[in-house]
N, CA, C and O atoms as a Maestro MAE file, in Angstrom:
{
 s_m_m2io_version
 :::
 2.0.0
}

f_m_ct {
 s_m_title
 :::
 protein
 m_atom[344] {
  # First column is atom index #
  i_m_mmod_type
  r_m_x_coord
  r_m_y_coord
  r_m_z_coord
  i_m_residue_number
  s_m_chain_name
  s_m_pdb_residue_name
  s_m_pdb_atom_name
  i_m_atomic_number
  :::
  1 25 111.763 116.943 104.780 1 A "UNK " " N  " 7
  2 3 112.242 117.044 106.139 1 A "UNK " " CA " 6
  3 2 112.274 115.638 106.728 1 A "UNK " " C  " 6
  4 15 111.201 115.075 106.943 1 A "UNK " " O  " 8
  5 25 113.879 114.793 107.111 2 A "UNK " " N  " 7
  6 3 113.586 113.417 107.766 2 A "UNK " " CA " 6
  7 2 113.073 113.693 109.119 2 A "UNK " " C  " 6
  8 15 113.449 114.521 109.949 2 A "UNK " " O  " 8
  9 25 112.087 112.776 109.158 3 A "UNK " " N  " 7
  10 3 111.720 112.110 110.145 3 A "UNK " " CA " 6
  11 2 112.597 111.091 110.809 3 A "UNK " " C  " 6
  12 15 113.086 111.427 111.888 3 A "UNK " " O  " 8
  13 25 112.894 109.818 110.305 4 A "UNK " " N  " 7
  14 3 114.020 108.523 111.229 4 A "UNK " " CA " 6
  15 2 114.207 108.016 109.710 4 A "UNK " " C  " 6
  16 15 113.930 108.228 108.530 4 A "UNK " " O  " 8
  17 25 114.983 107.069 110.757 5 A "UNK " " N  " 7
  18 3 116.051 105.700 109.849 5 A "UNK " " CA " 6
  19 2 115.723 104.532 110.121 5 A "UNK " " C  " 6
  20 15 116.136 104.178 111.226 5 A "UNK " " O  " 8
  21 25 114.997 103.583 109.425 6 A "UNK " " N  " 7
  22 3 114.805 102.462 110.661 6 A "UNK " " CA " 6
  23 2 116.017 101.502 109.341 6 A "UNK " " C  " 6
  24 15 116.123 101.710 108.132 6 A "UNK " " O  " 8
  25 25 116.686 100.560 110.149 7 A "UNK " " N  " 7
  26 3 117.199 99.305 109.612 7 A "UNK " " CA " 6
  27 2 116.205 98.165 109.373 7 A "UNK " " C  " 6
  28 15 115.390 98.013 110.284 7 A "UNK " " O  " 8
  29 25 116.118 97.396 108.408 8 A "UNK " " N  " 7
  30 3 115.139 96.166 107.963 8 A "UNK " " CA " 6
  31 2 115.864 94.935 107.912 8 A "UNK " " C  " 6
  32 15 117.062 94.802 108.163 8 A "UNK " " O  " 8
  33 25 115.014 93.999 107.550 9 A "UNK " " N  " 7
  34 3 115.690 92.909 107.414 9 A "UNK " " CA " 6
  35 2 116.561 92.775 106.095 9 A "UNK " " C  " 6
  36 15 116.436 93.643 105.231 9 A "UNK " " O  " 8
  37 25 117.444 91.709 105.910 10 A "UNK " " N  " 7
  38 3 118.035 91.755 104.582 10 A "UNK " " CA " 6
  39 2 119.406 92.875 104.046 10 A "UNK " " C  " 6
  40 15 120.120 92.687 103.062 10 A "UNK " " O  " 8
  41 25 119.472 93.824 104.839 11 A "UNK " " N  " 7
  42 3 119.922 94.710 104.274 11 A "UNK " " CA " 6
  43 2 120.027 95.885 103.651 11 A "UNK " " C  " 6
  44 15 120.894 96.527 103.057 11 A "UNK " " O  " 8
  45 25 118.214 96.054 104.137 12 A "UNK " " N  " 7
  46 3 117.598 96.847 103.327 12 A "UNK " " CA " 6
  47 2 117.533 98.215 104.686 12 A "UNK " " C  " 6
  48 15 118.060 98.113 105.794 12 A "UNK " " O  " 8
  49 25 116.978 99.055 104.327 13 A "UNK " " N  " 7
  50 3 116.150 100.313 105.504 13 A "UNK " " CA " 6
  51 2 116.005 100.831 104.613 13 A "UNK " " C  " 6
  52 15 116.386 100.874 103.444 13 A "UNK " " O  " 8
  53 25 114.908 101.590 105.771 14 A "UNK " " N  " 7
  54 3 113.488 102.688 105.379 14 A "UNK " " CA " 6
  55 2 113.995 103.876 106.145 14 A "UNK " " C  " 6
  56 15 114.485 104.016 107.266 14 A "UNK " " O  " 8
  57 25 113.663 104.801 105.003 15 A "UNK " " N  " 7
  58 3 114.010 106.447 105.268 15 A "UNK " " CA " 6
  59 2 112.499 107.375 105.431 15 A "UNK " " C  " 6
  60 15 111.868 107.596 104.397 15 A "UNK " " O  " 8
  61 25 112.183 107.684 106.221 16 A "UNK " " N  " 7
  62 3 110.442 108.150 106.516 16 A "UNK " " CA " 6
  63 2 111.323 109.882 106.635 16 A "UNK " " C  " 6
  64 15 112.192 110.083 107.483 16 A "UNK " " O  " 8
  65 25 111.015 110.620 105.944 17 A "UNK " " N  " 7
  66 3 110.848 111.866 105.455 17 A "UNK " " CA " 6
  67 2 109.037 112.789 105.457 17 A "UNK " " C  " 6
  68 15 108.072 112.074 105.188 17 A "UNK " " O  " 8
  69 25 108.864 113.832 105.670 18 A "UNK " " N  " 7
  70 3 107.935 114.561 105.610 18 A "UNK " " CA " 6
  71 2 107.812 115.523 104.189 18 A "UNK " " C  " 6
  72 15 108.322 116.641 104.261 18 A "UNK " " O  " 8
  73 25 107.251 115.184 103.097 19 A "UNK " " N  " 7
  74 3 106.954 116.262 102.314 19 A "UNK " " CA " 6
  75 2 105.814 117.203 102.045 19 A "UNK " " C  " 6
  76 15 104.654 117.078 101.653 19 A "UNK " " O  " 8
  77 25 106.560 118.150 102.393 20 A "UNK " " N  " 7
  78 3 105.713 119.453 103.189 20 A "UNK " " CA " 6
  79 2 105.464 120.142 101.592 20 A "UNK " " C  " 6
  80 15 105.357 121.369 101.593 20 A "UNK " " O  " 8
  81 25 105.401 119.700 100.735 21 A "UNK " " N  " 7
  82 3 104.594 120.427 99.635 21 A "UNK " " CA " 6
  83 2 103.711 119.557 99.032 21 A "UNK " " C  " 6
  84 15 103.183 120.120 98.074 21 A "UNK " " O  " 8
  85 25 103.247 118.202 99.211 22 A "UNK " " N  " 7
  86 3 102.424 117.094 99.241 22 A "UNK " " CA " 6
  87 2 101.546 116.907 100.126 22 A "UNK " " C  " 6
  88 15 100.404 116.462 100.005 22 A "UNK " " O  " 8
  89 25 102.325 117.397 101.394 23 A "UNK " " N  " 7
  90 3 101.543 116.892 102.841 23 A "UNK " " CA " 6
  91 2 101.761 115.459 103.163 23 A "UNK " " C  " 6
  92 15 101.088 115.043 104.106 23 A "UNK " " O  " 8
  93 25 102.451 114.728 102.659 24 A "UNK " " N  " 7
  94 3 102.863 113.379 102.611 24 A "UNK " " CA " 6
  95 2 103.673 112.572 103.368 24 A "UNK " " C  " 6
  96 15 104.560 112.231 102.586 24 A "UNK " " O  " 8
  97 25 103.885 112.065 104.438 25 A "UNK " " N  " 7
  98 3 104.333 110.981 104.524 25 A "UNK " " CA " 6
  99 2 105.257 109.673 103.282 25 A "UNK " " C  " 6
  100 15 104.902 108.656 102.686 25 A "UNK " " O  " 8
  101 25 106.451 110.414 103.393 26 A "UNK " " N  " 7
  102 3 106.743 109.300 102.640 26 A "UNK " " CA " 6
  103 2 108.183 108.310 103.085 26 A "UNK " " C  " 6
  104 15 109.260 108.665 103.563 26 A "UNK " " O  " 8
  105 25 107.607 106.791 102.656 27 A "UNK " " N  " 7
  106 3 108.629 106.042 102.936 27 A "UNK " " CA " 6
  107 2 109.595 105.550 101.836 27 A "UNK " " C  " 6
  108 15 109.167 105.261 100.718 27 A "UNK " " O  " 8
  109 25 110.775 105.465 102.129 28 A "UNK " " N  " 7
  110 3 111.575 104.934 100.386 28 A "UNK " " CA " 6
  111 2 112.582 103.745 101.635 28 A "UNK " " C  " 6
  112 15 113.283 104.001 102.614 28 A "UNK " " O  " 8
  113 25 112.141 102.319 100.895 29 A "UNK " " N  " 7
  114 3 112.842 101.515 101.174 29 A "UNK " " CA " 6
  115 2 114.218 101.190 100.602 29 A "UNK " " C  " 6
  116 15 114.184 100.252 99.805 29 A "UNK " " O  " 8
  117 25 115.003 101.541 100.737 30 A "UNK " " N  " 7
  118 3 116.259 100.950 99.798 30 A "UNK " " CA " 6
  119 2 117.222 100.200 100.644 30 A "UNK " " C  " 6
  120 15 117.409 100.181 101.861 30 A "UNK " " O  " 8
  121 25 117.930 99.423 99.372 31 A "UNK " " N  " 7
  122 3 118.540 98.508 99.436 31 A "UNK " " CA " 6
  123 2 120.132 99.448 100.732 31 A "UNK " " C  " 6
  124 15 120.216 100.392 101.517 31 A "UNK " " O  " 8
  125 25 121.085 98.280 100.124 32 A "UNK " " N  " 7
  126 3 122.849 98.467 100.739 32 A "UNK " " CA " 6
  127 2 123.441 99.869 100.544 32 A "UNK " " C  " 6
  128 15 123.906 100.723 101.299 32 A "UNK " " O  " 8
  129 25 123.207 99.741 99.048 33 A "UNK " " N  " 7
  130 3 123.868 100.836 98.196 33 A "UNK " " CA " 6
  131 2 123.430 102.329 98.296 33 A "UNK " " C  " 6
  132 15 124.126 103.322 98.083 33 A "UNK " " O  " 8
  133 25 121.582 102.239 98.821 34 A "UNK " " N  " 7
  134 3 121.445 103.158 98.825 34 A "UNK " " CA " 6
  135 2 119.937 103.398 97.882 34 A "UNK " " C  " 6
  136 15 118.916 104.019 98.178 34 A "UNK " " O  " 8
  137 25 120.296 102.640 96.680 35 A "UNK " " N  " 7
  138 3 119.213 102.376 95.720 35 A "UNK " " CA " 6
  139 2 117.868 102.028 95.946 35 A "UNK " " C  " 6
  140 15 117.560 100.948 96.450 35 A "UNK " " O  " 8
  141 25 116.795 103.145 95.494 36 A "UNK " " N  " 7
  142 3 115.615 102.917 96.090 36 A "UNK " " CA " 6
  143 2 115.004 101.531 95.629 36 A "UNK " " C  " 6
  144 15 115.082 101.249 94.433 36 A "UNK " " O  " 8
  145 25 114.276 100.466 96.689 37 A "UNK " " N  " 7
  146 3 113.560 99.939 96.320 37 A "UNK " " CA " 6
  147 2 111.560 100.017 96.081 37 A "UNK " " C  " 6
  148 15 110.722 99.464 95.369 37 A "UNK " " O  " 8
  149 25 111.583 100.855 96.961 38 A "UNK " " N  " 7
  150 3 110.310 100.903 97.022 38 A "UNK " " CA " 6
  151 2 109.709 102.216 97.524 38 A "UNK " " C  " 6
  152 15 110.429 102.873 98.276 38 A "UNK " " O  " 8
  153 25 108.861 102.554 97.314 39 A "UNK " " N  " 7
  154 3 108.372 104.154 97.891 39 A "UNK " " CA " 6
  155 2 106.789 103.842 98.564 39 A "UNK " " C  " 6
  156 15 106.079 103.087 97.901 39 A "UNK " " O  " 8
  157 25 106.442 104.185 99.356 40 A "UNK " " N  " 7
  158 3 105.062 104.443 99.642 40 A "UNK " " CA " 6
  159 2 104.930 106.252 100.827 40 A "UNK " " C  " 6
  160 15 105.621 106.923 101.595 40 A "UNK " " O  " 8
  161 25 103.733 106.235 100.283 41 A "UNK " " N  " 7
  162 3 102.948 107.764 100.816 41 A "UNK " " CA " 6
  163 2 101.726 107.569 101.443 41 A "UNK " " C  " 6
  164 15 100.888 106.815 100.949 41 A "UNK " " O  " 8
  165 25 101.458 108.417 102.905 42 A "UNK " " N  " 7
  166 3 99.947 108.840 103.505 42 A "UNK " " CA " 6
  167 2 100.164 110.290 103.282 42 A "UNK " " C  " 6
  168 15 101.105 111.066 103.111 42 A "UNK " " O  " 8
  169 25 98.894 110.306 103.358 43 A "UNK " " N  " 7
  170 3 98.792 111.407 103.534 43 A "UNK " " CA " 6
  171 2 98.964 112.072 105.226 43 A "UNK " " C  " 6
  172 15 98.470 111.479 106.185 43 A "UNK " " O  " 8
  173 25 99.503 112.977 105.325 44 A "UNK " " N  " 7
  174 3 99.915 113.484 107.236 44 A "UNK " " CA " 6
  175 2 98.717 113.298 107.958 44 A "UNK " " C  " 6
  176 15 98.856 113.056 109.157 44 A "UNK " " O  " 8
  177 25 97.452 113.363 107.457 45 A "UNK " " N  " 7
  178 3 95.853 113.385 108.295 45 A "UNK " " CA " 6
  179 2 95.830 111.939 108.430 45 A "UNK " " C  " 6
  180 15 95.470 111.688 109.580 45 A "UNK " " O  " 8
  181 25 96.060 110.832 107.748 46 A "UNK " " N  " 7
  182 3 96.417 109.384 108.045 46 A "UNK " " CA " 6
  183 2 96.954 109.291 108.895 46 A "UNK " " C  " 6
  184 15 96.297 108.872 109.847 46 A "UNK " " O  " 8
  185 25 98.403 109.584 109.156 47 A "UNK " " N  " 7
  186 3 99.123 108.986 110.253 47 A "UNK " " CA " 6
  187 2 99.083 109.753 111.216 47 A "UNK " " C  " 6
  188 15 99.375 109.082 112.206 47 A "UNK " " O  " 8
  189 25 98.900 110.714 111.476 48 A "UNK " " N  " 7
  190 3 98.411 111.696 112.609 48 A "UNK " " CA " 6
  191 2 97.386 111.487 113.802 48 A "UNK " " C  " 6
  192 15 97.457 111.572 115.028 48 A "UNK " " O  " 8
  193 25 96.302 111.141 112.785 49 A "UNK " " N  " 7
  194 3 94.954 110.790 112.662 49 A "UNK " " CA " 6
  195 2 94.151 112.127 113.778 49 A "UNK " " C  " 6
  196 15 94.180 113.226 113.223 49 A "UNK " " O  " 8
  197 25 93.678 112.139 114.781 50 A "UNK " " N  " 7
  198 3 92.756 113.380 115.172 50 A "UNK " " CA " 6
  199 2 93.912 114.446 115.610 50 A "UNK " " C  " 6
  200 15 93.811 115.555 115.083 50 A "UNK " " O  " 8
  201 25 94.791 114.281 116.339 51 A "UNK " " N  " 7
  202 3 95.746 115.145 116.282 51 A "UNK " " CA " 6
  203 2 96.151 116.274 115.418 51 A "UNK " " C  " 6
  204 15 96.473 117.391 115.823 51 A "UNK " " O  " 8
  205 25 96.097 115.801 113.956 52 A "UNK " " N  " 7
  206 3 96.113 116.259 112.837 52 A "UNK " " CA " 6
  207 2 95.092 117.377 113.080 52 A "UNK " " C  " 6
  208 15 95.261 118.462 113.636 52 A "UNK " " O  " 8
  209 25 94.239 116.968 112.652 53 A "UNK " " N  " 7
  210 3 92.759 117.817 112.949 53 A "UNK " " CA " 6
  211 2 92.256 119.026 114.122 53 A "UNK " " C  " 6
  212 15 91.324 119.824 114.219 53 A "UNK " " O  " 8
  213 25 93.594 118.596 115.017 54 A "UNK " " N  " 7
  214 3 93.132 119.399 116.391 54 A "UNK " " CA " 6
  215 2 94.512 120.530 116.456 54 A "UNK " " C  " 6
  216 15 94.678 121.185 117.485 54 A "UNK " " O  " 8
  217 25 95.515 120.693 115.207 55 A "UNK " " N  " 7
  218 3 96.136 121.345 115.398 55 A "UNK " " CA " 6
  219 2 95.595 122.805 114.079 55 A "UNK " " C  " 6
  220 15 96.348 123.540 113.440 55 A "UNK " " O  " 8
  221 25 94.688 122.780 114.077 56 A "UNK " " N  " 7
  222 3 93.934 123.847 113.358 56 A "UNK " " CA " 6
  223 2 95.072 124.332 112.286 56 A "UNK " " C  " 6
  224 15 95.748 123.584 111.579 56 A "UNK " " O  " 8
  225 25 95.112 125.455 112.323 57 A "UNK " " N  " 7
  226 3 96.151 126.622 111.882 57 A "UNK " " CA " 6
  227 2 97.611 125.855 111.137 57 A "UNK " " C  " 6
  228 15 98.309 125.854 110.123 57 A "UNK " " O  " 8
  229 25 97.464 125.314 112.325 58 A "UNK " " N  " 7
  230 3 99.496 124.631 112.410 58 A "UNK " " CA " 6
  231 2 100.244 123.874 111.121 58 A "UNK " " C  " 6
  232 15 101.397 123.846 110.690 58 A "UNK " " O  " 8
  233 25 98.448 123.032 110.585 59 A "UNK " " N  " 7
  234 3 98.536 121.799 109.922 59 A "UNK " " CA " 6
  235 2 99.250 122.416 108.589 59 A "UNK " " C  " 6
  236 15 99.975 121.667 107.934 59 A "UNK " " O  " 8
  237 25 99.081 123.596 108.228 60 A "UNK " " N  " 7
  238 3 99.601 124.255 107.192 60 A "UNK " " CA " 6
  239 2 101.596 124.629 107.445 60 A "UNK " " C  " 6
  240 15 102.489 124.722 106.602 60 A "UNK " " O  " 8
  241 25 101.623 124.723 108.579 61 A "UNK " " N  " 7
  242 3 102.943 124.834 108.478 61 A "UNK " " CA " 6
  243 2 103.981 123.663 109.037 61 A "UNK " " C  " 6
  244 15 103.966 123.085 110.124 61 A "UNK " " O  " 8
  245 25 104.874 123.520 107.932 62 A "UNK " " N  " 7
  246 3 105.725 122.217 107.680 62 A "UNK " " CA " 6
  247 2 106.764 122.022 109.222 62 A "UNK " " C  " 6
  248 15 106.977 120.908 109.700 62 A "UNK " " O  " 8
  249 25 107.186 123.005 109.687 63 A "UNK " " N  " 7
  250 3 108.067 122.576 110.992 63 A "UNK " " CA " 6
  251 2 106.992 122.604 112.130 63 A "UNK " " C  " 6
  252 15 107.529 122.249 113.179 63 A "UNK " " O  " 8
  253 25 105.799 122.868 112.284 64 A "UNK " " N  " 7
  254 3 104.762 122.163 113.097 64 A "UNK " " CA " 6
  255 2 104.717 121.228 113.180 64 A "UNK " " C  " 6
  256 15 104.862 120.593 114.224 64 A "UNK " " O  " 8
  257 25 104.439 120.689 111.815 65 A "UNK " " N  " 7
  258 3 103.966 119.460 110.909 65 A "UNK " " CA " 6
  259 2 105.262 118.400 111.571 65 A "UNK " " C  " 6
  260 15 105.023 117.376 112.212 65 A "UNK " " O  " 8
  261 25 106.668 118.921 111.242 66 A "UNK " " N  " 7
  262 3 107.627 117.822 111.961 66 A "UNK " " CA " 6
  263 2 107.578 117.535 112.615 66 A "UNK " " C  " 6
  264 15 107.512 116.334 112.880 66 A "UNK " " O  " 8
  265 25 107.573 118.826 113.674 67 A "UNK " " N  " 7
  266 3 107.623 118.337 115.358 67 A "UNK " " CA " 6
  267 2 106.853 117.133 115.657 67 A "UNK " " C  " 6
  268 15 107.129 115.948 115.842 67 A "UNK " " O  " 8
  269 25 105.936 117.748 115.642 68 A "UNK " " N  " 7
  270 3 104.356 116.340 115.793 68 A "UNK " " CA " 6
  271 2 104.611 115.150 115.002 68 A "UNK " " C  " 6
  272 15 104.300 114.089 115.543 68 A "UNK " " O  " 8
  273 25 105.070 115.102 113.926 69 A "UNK " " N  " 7
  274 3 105.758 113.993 113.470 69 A "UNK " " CA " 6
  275 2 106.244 112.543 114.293 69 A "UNK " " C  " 6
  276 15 105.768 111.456 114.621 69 A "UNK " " O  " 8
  277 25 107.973 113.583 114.417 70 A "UNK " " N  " 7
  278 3 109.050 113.278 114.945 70 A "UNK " " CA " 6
  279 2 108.387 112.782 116.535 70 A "UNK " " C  " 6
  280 15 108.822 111.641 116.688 70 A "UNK " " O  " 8
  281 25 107.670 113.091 117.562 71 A "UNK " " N  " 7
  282 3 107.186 113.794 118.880 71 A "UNK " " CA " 6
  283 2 106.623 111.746 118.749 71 A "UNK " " C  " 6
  284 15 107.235 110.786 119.215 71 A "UNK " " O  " 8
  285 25 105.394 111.748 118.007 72 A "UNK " " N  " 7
  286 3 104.841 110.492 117.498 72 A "UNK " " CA " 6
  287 2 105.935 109.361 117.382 72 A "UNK " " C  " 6
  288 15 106.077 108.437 118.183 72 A "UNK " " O  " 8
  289 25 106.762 109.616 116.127 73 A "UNK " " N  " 7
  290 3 107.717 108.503 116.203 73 A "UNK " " CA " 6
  291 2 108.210 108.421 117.315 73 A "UNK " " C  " 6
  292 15 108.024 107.287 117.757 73 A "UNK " " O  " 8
  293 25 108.877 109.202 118.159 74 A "UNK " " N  " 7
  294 3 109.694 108.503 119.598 74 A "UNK " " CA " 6
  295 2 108.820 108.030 120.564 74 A "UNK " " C  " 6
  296 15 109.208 107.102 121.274 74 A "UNK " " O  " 8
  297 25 107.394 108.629 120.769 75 A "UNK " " N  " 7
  298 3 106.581 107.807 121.358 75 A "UNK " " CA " 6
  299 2 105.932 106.213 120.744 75 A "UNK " " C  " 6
  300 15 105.194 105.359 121.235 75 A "UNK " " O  " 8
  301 25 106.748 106.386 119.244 76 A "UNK " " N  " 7
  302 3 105.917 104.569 119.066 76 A "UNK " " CA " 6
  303 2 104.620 104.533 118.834 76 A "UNK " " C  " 6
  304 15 103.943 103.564 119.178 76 A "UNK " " O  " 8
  305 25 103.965 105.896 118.043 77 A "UNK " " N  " 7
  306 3 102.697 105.893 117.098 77 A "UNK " " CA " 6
  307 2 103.360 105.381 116.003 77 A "UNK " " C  " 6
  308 15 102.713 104.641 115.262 77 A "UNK " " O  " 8
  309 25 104.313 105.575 115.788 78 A "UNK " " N  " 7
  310 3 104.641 105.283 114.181 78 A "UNK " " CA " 6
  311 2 104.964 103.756 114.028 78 A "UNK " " C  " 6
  312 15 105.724 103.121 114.758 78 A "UNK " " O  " 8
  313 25 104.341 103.330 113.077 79 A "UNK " " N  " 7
  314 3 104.973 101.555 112.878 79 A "UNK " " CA " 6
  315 2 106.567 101.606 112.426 79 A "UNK " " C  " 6
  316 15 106.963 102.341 111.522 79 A "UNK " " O  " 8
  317 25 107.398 100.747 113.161 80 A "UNK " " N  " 7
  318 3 108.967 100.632 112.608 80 A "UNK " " CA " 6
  319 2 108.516 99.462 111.968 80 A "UNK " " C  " 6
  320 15 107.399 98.943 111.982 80 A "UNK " " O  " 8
  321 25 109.866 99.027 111.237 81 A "UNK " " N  " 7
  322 3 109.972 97.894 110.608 81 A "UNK " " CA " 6
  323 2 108.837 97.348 109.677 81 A "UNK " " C  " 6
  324 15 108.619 96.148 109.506 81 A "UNK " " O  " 8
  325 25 108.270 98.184 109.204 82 A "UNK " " N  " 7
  326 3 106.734 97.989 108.426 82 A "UNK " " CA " 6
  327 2 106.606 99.308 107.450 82 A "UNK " " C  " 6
  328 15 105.624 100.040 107.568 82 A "UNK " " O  " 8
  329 25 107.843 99.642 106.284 83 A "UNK " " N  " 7
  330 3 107.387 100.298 105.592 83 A "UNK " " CA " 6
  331 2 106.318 100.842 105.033 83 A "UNK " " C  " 6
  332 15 106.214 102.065 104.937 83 A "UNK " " O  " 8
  333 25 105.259 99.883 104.532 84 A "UNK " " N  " 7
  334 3 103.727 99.931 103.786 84 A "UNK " " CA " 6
  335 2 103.317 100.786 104.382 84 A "UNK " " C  " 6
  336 15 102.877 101.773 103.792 84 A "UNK " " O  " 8
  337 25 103.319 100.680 106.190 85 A "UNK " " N  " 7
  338 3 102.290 101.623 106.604 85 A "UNK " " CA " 6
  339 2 102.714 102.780 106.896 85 A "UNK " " C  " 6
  340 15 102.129 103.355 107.814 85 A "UNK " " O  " 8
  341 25 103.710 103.388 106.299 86 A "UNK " " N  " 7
  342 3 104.369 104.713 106.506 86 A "UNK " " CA " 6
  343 2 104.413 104.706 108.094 86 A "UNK " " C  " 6
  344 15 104.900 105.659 108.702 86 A "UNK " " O  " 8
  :::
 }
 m_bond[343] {
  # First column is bond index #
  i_m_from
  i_m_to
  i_m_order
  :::
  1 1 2 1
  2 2 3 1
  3 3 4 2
  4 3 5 1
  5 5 6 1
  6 6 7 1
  7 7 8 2
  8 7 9 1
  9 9 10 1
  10 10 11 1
  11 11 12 2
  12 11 13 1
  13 13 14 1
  14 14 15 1
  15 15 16 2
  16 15 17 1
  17 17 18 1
  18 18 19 1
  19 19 20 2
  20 19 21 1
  21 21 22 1
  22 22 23 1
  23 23 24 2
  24 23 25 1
  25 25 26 1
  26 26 27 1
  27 27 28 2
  28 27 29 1
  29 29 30 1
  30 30 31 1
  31 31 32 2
  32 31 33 1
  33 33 34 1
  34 34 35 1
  35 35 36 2
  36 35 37 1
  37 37 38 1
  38 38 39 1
  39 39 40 2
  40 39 41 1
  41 41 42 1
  42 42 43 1
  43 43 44 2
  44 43 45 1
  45 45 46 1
  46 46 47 1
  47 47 48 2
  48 47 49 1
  49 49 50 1
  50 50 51 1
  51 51 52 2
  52 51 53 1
  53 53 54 1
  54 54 55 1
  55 55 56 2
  56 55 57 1
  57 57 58 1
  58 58 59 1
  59 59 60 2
  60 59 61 1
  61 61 62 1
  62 62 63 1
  63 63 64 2
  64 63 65 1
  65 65 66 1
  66 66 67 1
  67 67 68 2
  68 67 69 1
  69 69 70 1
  70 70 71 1
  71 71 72 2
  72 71 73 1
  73 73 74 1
  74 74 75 1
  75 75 76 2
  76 75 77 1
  77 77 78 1
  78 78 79 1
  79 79 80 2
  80 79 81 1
  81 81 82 1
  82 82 83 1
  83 83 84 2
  84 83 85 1
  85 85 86 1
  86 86 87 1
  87 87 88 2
  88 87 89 1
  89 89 90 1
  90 90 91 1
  91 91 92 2
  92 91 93 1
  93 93 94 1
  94 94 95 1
  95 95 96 2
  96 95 97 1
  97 97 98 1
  98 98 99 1
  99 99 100 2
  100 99 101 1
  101 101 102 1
  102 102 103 1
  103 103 104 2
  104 103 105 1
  105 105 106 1
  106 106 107 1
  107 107 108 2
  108 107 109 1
  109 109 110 1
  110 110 111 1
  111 111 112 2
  112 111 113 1
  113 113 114 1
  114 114 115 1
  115 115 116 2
  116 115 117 1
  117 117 118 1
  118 118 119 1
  119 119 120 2
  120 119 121 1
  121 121 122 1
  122 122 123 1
  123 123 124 2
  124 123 125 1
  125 125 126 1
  126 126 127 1
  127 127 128 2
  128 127 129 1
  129 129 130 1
  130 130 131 1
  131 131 132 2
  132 131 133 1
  133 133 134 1
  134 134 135 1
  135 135 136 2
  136 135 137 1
  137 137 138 1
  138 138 139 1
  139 139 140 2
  140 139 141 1
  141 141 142 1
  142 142 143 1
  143 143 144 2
  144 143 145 1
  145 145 146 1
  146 146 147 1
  147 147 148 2
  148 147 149 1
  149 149 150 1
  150 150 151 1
  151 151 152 2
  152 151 153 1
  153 153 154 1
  154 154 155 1
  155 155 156 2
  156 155 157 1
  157 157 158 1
  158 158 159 1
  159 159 160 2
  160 159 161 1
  161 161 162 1
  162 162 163 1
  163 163 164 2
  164 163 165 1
  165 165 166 1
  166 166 167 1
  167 167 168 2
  168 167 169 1
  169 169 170 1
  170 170 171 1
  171 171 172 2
  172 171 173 1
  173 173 174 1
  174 174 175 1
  175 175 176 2
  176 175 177 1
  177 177 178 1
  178 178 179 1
  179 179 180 2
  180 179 181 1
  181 181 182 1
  182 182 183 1
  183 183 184 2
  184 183 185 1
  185 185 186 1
  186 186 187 1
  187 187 188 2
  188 187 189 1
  189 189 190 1
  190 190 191 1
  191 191 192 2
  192 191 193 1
  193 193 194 1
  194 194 195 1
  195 195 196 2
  196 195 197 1
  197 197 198 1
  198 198 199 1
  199 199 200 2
  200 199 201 1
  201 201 202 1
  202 202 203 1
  203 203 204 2
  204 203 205 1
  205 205 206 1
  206 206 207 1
  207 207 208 2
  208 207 209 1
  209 209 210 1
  210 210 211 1
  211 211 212 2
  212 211 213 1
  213 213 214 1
  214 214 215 1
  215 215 216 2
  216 215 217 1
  217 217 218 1
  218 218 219 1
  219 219 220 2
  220 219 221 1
  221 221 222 1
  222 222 223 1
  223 223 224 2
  224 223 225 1
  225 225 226 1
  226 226 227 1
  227 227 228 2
  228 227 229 1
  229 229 230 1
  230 230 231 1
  231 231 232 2
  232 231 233 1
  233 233 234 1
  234 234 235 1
  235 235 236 2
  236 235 237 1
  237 237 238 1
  238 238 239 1
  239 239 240 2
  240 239 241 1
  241 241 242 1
  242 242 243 1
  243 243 244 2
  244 243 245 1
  245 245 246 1
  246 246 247 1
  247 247 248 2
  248 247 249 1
  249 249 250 1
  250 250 251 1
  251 251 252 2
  252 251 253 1
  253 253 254 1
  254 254 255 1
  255 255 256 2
  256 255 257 1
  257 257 258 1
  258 258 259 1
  259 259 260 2
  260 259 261 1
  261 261 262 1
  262 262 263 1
  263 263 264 2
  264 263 265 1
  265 265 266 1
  266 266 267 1
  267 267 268 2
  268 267 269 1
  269 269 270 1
  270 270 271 1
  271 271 272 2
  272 271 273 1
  273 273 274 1
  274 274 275 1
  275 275 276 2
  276 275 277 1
  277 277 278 1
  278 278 279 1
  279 279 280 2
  280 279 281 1
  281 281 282 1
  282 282 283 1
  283 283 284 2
  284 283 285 1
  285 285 286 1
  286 286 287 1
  287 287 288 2
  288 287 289 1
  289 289 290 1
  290 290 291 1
  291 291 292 2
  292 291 293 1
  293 293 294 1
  294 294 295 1
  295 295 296 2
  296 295 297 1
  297 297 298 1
  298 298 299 1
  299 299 300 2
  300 299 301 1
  301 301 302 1
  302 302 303 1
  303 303 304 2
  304 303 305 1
  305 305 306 1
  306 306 307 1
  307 307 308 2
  308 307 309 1
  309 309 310 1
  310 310 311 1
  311 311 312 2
  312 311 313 1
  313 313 314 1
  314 314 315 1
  315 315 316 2
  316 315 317 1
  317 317 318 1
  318 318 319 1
  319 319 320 2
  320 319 321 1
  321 321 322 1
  322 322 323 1
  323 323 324 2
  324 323 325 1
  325 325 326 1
  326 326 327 1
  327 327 328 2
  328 327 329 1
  329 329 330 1
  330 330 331 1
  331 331 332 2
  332 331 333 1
  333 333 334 1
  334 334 335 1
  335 335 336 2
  336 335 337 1
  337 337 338 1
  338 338 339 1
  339 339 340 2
  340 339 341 1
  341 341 342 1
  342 342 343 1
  343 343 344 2
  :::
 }
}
């Protein structure tokens, strides 16, 4: 499930997706073409952080799981332009 798009330097952007059968956070940097360069993963209790924890029940279901996501990124919990840290 995407989360955003951010553009990078170089030419490159990061695609931040939710995988809801991992529980993961994951980022895939790729290049122009499209071609992945790089991948990194948190786990959702990482980037969440107590939030995570305070949605009891919810944490199990994946379009919860987005909202709160997505909700985070437009408020600017989420790091842009800094793949590594999902």
């Amino acid at each position: 499930m995407s989360i955003d798009l951010h553009e990078l330097p170089g030419g490159t952007f990061a695609f931040r997706f939710y995988d809801g059968d991992d529980r993961r956070i994951v980022v895939l940097v790729c290049d122009a073409e499209g071609g992945i360069l790089e991948e990194y993963r948190a786990h959702i209790a990482e980037w969440l952080g107590e939030l995570y924890y305070e949605t009891g029940a919810l944490a199990y279901d994946a379009d919860a799981m987005l909202h709160l996501l997505r909700k985070k990124s437009e408020e600017g919990g989420a790091s842009s332009g800094e793949a590594d840290r999902c």
